[in-house]
Residue frames as a rotation matrix with the C-alpha (Angstrom) as fourth column:
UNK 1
0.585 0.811 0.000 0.00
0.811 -0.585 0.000 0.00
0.000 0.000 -1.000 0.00
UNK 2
-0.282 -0.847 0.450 1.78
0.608 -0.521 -0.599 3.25
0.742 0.105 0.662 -0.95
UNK 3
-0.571 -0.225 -0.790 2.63
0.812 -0.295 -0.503 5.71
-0.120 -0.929 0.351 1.86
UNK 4
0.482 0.839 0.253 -0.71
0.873 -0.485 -0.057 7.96
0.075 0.249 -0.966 2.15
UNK 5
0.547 -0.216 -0.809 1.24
-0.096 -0.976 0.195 10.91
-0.832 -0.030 -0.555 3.64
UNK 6
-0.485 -0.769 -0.416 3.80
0.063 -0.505 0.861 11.32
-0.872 0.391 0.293 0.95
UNK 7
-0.460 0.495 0.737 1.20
0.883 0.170 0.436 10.91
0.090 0.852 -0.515 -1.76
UNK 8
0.356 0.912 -0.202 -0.65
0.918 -0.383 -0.108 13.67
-0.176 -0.147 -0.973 -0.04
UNK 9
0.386 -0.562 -0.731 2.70
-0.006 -0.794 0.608 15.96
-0.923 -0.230 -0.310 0.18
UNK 10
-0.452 -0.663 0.598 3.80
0.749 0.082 0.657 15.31
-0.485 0.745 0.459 -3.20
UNK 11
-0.385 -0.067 -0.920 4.30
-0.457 -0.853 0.253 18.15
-0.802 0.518 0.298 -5.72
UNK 12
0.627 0.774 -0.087 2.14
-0.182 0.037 -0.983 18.00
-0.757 0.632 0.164 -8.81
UNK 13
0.378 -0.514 -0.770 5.09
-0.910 -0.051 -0.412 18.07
0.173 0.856 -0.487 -11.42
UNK 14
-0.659 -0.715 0.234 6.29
-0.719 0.690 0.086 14.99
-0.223 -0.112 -0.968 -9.68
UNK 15
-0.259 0.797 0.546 2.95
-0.088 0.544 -0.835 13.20
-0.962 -0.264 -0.071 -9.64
UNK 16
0.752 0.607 -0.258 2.09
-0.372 0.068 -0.926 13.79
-0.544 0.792 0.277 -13.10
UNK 17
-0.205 -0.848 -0.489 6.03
-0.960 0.272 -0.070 12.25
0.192 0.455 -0.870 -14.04
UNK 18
-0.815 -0.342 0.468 5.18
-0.578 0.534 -0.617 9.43
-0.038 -0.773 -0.633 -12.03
UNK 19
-0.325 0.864 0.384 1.81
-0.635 0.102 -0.766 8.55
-0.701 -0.493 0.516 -13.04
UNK 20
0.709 0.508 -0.490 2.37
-0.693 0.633 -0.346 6.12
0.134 0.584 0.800 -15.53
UNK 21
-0.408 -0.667 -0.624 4.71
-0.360 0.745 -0.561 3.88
0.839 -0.004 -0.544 -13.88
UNK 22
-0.644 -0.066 0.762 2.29
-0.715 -0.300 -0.631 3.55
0.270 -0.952 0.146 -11.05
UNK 23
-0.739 0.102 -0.666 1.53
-0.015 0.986 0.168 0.10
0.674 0.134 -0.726 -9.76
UNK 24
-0.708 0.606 0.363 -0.85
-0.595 -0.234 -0.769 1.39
-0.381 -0.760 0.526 -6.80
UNK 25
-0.537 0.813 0.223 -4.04
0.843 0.529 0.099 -1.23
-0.037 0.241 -0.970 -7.20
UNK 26
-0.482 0.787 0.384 -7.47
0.083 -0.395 0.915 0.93
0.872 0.473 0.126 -8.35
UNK 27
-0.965 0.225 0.132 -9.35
-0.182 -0.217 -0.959 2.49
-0.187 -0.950 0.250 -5.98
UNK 28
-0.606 0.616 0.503 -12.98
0.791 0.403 0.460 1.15
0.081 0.677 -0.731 -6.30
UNK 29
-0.937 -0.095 0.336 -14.50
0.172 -0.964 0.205 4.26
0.304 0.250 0.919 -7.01
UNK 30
-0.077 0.968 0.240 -18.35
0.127 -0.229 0.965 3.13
0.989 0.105 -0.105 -6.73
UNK 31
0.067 0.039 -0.997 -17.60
0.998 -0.022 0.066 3.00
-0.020 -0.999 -0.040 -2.38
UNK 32
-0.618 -0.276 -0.736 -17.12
0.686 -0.647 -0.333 6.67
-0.384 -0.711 0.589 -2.95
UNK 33
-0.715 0.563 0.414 -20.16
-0.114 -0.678 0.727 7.91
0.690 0.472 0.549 -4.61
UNK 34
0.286 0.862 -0.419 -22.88
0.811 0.014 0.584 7.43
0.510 -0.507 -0.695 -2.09
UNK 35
-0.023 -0.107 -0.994 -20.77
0.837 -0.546 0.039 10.09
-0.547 -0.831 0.102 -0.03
UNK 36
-0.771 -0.451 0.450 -19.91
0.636 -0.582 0.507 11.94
0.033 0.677 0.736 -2.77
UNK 37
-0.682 0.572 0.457 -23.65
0.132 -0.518 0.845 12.74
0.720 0.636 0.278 -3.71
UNK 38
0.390 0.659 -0.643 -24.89
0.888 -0.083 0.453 13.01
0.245 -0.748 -0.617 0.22
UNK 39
0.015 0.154 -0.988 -22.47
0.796 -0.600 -0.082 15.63
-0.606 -0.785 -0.132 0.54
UNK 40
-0.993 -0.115 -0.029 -23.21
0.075 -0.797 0.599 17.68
-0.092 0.593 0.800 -2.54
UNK 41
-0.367 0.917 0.156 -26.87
0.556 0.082 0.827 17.21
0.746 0.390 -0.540 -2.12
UNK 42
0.390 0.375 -0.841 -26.74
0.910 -0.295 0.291 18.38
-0.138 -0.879 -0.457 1.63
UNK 43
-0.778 -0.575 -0.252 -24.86
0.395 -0.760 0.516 21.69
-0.488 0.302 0.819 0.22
UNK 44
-0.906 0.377 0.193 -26.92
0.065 -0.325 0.943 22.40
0.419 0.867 0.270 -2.39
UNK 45
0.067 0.996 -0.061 -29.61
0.624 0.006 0.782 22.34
0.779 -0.091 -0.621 0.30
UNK 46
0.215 0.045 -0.976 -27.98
0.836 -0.525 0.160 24.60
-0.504 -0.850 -0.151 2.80
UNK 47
-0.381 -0.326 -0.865 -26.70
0.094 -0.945 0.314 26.81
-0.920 0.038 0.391 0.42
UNK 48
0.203 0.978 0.043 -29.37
0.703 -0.115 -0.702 27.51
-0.682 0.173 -0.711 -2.02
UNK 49
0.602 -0.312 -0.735 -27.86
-0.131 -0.947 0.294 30.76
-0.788 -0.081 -0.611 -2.99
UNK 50
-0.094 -0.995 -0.029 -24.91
-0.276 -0.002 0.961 29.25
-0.957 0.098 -0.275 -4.55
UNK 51
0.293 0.630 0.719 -26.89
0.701 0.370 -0.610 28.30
-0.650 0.683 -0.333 -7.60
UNK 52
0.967 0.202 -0.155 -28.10
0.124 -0.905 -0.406 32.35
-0.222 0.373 -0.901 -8.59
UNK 53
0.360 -0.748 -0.558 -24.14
-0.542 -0.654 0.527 33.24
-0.759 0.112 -0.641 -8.16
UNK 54
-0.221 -0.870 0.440 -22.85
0.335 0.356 0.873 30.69
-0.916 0.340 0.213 -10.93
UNK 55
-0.258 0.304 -0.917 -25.10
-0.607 -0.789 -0.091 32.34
-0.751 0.534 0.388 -13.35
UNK 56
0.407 0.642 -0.649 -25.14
-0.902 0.171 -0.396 30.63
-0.143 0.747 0.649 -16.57
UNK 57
-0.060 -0.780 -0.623 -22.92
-0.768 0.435 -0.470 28.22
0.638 0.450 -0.625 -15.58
UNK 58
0.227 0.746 0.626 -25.28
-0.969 0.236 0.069 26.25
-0.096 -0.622 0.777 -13.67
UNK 59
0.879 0.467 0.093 -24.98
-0.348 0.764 -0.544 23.50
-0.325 0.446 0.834 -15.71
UNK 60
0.240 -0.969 -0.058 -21.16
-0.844 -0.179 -0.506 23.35
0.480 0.171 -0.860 -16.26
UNK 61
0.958 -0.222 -0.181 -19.19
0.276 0.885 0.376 20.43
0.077 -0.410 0.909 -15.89
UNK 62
0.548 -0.772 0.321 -16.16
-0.803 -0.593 -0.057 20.85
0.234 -0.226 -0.945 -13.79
UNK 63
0.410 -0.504 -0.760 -13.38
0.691 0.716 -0.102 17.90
0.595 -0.484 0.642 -13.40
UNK 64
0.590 -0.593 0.548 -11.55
-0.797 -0.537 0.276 18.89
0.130 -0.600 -0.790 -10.45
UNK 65
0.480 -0.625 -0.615 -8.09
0.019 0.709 -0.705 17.15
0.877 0.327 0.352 -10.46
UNK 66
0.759 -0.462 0.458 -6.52
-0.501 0.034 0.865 15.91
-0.415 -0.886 -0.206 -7.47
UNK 67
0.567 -0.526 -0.634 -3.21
-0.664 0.163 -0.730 15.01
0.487 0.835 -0.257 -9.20
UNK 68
-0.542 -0.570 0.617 -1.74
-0.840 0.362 -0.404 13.11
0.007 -0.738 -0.675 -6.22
UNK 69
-0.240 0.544 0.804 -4.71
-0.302 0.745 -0.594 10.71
-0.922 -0.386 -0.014 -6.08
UNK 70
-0.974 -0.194 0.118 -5.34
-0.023 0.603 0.797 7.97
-0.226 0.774 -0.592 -8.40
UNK 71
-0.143 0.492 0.859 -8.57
0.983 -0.035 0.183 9.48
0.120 0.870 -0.478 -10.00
UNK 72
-0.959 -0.079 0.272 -10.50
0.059 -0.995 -0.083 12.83
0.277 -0.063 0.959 -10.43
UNK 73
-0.458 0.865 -0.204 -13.92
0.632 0.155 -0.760 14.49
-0.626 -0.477 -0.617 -9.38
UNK 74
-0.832 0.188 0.523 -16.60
0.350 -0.553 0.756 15.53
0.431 0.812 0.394 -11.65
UNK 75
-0.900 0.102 -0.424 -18.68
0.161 -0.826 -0.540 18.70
-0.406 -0.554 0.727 -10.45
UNK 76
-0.491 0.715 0.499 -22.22
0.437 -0.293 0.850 19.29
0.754 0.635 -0.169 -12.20
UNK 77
-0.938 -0.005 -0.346 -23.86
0.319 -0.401 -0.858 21.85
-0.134 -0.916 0.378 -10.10
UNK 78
-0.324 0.937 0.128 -27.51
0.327 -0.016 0.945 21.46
0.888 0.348 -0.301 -11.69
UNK 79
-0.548 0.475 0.688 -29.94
-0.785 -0.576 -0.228 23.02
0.288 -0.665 0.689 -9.32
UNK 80
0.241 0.942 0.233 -32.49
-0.959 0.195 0.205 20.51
0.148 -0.273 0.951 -9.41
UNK 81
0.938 -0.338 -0.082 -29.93
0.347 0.916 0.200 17.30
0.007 -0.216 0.976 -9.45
UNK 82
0.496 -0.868 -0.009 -26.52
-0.850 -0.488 0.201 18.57
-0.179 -0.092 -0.980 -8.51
UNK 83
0.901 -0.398 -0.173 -23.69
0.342 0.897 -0.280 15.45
0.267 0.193 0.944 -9.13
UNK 84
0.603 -0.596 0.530 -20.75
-0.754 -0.209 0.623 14.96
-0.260 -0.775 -0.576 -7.20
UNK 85
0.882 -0.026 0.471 -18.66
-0.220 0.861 0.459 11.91
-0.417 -0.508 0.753 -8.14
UNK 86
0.005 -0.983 -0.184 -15.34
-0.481 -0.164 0.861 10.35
-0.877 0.084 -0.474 -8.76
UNK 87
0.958 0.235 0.163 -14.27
-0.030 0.649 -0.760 8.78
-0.285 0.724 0.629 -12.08
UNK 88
0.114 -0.832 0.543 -10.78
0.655 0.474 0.588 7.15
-0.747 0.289 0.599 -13.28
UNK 89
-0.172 -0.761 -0.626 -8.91
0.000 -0.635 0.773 9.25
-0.985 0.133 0.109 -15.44
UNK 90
-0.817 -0.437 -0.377 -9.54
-0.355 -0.134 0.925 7.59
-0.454 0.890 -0.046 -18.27
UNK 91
-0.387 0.838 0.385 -13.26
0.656 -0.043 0.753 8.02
0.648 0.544 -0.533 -18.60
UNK 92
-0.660 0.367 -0.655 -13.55
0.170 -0.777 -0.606 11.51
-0.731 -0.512 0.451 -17.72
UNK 93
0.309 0.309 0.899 -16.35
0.945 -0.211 -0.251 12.77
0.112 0.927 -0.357 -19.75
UNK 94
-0.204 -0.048 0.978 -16.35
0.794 -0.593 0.136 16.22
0.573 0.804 0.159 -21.16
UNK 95
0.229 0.504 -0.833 -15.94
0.945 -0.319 0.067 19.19
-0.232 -0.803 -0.550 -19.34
UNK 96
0.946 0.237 -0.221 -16.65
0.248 -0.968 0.024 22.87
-0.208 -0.078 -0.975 -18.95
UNK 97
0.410 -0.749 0.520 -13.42
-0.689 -0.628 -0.362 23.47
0.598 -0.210 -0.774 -16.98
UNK 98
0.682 0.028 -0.731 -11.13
0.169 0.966 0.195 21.76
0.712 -0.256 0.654 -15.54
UNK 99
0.358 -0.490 0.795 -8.86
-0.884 -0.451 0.121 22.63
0.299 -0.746 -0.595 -11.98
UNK 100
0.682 -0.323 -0.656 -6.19
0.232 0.946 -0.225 20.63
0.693 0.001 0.720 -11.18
UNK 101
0.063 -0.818 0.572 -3.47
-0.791 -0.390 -0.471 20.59
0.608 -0.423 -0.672 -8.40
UNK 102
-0.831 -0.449 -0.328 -2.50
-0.091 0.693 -0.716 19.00
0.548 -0.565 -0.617 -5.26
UNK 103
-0.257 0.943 -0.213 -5.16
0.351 0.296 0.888 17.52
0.901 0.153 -0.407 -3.37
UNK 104
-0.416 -0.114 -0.902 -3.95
0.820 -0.476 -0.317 19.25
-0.394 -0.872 0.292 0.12
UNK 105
-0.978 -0.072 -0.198 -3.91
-0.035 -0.870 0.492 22.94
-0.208 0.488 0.848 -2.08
UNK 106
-0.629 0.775 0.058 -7.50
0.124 0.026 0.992 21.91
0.767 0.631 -0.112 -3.66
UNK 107
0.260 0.766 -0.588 -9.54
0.909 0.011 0.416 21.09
0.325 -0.643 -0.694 -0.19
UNK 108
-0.464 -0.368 -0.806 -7.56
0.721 -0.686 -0.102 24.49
-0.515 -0.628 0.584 1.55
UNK 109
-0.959 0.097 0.267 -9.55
0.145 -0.641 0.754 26.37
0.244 0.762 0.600 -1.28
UNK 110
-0.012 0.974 -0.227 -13.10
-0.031 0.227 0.973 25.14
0.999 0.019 0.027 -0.40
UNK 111
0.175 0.082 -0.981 -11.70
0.928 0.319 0.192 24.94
0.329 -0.944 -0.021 3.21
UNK 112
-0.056 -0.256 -0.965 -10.20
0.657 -0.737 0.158 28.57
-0.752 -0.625 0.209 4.04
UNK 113
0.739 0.468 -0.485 -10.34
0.279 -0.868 -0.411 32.21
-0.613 0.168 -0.772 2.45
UNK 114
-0.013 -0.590 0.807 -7.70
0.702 0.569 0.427 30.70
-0.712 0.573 0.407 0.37
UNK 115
0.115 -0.090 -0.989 -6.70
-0.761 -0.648 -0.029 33.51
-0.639 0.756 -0.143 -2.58
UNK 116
0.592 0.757 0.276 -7.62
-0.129 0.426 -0.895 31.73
-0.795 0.495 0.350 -5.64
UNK 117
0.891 -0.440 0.116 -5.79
-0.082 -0.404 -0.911 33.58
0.448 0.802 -0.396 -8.32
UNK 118
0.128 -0.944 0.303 -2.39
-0.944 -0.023 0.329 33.67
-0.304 -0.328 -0.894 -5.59
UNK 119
0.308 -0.217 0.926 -2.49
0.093 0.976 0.198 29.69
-0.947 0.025 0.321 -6.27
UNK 120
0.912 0.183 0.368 -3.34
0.341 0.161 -0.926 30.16
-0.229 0.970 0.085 -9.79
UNK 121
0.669 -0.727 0.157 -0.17
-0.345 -0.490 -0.801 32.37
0.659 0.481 -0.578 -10.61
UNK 122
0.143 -0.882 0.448 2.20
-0.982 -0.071 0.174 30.51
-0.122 -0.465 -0.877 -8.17
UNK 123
-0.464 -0.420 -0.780 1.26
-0.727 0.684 0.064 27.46
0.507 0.596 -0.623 -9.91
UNK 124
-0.804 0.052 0.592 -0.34
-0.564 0.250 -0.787 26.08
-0.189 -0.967 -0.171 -7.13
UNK 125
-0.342 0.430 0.835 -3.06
0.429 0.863 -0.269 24.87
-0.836 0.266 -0.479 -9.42
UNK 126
-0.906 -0.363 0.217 -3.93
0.100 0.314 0.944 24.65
-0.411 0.877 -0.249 -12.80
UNK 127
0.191 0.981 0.040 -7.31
-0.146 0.069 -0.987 25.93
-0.971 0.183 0.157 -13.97
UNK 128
-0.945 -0.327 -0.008 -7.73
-0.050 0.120 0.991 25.09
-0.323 0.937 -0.130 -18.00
UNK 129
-0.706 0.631 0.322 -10.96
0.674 0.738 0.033 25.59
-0.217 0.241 -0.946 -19.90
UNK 130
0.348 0.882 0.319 -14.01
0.655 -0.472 0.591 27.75
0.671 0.004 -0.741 -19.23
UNK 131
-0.779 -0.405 -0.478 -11.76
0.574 -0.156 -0.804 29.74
0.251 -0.901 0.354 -16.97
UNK 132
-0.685 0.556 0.470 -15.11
-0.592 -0.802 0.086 32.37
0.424 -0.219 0.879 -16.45
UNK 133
0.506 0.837 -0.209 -17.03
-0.298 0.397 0.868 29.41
0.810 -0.377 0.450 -14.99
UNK 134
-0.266 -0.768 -0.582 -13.91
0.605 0.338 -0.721 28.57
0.751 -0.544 0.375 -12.79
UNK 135
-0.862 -0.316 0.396 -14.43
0.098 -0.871 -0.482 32.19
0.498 -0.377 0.781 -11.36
UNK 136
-0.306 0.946 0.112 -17.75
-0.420 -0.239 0.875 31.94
0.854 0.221 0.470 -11.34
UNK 137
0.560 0.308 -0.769 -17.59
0.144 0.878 0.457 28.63
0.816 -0.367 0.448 -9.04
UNK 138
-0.359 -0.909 0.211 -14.99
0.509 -0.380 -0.772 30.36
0.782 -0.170 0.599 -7.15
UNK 139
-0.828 0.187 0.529 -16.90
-0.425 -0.825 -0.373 33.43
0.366 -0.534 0.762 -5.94
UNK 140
0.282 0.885 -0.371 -20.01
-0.299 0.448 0.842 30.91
0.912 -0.126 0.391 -5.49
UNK 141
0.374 -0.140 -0.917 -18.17
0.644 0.751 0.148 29.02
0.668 -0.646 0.371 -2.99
UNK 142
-0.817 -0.548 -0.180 -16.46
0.503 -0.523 -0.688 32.41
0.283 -0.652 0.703 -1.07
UNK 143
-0.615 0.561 0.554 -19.88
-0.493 -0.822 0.285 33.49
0.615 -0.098 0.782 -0.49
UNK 144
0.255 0.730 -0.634 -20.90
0.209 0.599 0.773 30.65
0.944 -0.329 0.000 1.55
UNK 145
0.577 0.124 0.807 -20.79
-0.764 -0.268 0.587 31.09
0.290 -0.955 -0.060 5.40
UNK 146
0.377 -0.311 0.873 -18.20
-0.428 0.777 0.461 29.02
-0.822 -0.547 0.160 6.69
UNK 147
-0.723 -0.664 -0.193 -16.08
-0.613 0.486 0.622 25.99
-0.319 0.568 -0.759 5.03
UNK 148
0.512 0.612 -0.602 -18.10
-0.773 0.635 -0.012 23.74
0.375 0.471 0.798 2.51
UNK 149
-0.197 -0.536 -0.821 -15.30
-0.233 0.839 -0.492 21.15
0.952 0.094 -0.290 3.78
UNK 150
-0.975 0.223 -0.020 -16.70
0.109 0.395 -0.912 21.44
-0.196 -0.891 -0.410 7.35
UNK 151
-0.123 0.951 -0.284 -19.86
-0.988 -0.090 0.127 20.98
0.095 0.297 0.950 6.02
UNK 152
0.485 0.127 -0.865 -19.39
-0.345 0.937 -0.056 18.04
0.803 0.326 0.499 4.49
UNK 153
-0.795 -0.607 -0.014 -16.74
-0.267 0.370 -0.890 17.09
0.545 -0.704 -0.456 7.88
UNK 154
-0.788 0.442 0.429 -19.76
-0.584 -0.315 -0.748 17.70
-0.195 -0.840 0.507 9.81
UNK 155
-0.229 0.334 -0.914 -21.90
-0.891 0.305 0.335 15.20
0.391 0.892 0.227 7.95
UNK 156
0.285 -0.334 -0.898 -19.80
-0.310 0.855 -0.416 12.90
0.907 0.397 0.140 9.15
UNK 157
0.992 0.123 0.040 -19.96
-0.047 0.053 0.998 13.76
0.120 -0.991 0.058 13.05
UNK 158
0.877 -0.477 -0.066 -16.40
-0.257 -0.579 0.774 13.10
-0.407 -0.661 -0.630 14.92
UNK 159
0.475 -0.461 0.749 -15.00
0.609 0.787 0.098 11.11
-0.635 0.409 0.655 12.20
UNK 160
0.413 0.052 0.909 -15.61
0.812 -0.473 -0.341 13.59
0.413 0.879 -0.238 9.44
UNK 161
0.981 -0.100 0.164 -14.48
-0.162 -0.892 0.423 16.52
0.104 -0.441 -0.891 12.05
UNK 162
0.318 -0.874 0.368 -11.09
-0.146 0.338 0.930 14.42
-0.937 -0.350 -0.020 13.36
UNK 163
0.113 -0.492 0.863 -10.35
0.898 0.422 0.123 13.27
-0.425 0.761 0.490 9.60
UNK 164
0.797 0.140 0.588 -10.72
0.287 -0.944 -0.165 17.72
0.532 0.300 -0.792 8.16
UNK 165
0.951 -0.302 -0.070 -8.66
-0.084 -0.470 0.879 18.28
-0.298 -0.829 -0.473 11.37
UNK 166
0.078 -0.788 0.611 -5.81
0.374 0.591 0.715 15.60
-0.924 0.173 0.341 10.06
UNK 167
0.419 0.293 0.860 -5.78
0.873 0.129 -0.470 17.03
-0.248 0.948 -0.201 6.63
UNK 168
0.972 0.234 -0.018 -6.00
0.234 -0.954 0.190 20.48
0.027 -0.189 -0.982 7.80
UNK 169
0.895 -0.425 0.134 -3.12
-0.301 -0.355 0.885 19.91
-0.329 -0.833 -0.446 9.63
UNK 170
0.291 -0.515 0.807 -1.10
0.771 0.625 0.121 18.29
-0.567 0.586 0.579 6.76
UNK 171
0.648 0.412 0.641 -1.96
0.685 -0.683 -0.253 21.09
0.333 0.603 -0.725 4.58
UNK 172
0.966 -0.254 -0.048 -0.28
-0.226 -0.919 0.323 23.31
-0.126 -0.301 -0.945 7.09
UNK 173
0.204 -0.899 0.388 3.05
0.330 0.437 0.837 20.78
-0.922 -0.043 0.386 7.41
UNK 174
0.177 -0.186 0.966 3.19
0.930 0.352 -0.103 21.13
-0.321 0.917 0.235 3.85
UNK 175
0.423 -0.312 0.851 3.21
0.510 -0.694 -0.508 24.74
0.749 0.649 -0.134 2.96
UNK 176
-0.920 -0.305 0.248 4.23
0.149 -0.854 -0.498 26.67
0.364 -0.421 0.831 6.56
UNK 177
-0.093 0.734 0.672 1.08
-0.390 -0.648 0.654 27.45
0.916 -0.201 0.347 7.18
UNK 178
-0.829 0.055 0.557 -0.21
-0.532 0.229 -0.815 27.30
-0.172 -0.972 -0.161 11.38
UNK 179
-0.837 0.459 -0.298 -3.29
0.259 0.812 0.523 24.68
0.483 0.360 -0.798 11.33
């Protein structure tokens, strides 16, 4: 089993050298859609709001790339059926836009008042596509109250709180930052 923390601390330029000599067994993705779509449905019912701000880009499909981890997540923020779920690299379908980085760097966006555009131009991650629905989805998510990632922690009671905490606190190991 490869070593979870250095997967989590690796640097994108290494990960994406490295990802086709990797022998890591397949995660089975379908164990992580039931959460996937409890905790983008339970969003999309507290925050309501977040709809009106993507504008016309309701309907956008967003891959968000966690280069470190051995697939990606696709984003459809429909109002009436939002979708949340993971899918192997090599049957992403078609998308809008597409944000990639580390997967520490990616949750600290959705998790803290995170500058967006400082990542973007220090490389920190990799938007490519629709960048005006990027922005869009961006300013959607800084207008929620609180962290969508302790939302969704909070879901999950002291598990989901103690596992955000352990992340968090990677996140900080990793760039300097205090946790």
């Amino acid at each position: 089993m490869p070593d979870v923390m250095a997967i989590l601390l690796s640097s994108p330029a290494r990960e994406k050298e490295a990802a086709p000599t990797r022998l890591a067994p397949s995660l089975p993705l379908f164990l992580l859609q039931p959460l996937l779509t409890r905790i983008v449905r339970r969003i999309a019912t507290n925050e309501p709001d977040m709809f009106d701000r993507l504008g016309p880009h309701r309907s956008a499909t967003f891959v968000i790339d966690p280069v470190n981890l051995p697939f990606a997540l696709v984003l459809r923020p429909q109002p009436d059926r939002p979708e949340f779920f993971a899918s192997a690299r090599s049957a992403l379908p078609a998308c809008d836009a597409r944000i990639a980085g580390k997967f520490l760097d990616l949750l600290h966006l959705v998790d803290c008042d995170e500058d967006g555009d400082a990542m973007f131009f220090s490389r920190g991650i990799d938007v490519s596509g629709n960048v005006e629905a990027v922005v869009c989805l961006r300013n959607a998510l800084d207008n929620v109250d609180g962290s969508i990632a302790a939302q969704a922690a909070d879901m999950f009671g002291p598990p989901g709180r103690f596992a955000l905490d352990f992340l968090r606190s990677l996140g900080a190991q990793q760039n300097g930052r205090r946790a």
